[in-house]
C-alpha positions in Angstrom: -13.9 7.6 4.5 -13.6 3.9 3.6 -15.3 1.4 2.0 -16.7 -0.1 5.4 -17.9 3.5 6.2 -19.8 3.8 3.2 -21.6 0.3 3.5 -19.9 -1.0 0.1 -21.0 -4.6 -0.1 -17.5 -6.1 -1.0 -18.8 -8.0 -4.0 -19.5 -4.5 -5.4 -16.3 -3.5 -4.8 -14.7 -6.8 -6.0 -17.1 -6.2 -8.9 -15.7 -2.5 -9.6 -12.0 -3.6 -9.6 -12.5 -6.5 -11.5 -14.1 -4.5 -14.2 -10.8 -2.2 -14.0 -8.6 -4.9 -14.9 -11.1 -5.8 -17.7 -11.1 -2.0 -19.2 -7.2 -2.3 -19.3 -7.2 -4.6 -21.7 -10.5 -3.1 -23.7 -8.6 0.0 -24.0 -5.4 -1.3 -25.4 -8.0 -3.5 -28.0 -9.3 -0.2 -29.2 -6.0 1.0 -30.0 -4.6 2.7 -26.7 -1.2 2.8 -25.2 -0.5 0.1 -23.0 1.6 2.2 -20.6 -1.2 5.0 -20.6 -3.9 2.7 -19.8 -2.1 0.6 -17.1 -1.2 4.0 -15.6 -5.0 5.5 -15.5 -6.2 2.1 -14.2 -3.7 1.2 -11.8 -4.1 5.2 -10.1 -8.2 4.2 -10.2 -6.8 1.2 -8.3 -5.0 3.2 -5.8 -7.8 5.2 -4.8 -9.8 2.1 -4.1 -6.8 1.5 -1.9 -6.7 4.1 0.0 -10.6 4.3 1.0 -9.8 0.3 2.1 -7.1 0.6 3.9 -7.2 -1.4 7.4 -10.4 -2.9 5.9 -11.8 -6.5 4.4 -11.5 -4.7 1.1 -8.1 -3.9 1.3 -7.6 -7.5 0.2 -9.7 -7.4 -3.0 -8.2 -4.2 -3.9 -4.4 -5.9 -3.6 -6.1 -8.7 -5.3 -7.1 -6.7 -8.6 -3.6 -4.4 -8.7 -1.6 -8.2 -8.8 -4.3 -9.0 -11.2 -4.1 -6.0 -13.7 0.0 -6.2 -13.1 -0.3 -9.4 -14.8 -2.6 -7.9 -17.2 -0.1 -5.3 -18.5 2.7 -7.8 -18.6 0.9 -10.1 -20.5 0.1 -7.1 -23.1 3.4 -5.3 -22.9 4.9 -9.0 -24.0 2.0 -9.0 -26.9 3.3 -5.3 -28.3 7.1 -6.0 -27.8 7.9 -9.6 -28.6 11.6 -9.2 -29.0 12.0 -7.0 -25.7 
């Protein structure tokens, strides 16, 4: 079943994923593992993907995964300066 099928407006689902790559970096705030949380998020991510697939959604989806990529690099850089 996709997105479409389920009448998802897309700004909900651009709303849902954007709020994704906002948890990410809430989590690691409140003292998670940035590996851990960029795992759970990124596989939330996936699922989205795989109910848009072949949709309009499918863009917002890929959107919010490059988004919360950048997310995690930015926060991996933050906990390992040196590396």
């Amino acid at each position: 079943m996709s997105i479409y099928q389920t009448k998802m407006p897309l700004g909900d689902l651009h709303a849902a994923c954007q709020s994704i790559v906002t948890r990410l970096v809430d989590y690691v705030r409140r003292g998670g593992s940035v590996e851990l949380g960029y795992l759970m998020y990124r596989n939330q991510l996936q699922g989205f993907l795989l109910f848009t697939a072949g949709t309009a959604g499918e863009s917002i989806v890929k959107h919010a995964q490059n988004a919360l990529d950048a997310e995690y690099r930015r926060l991996k850089s933050r906990r390992n300066p040196g590396e």
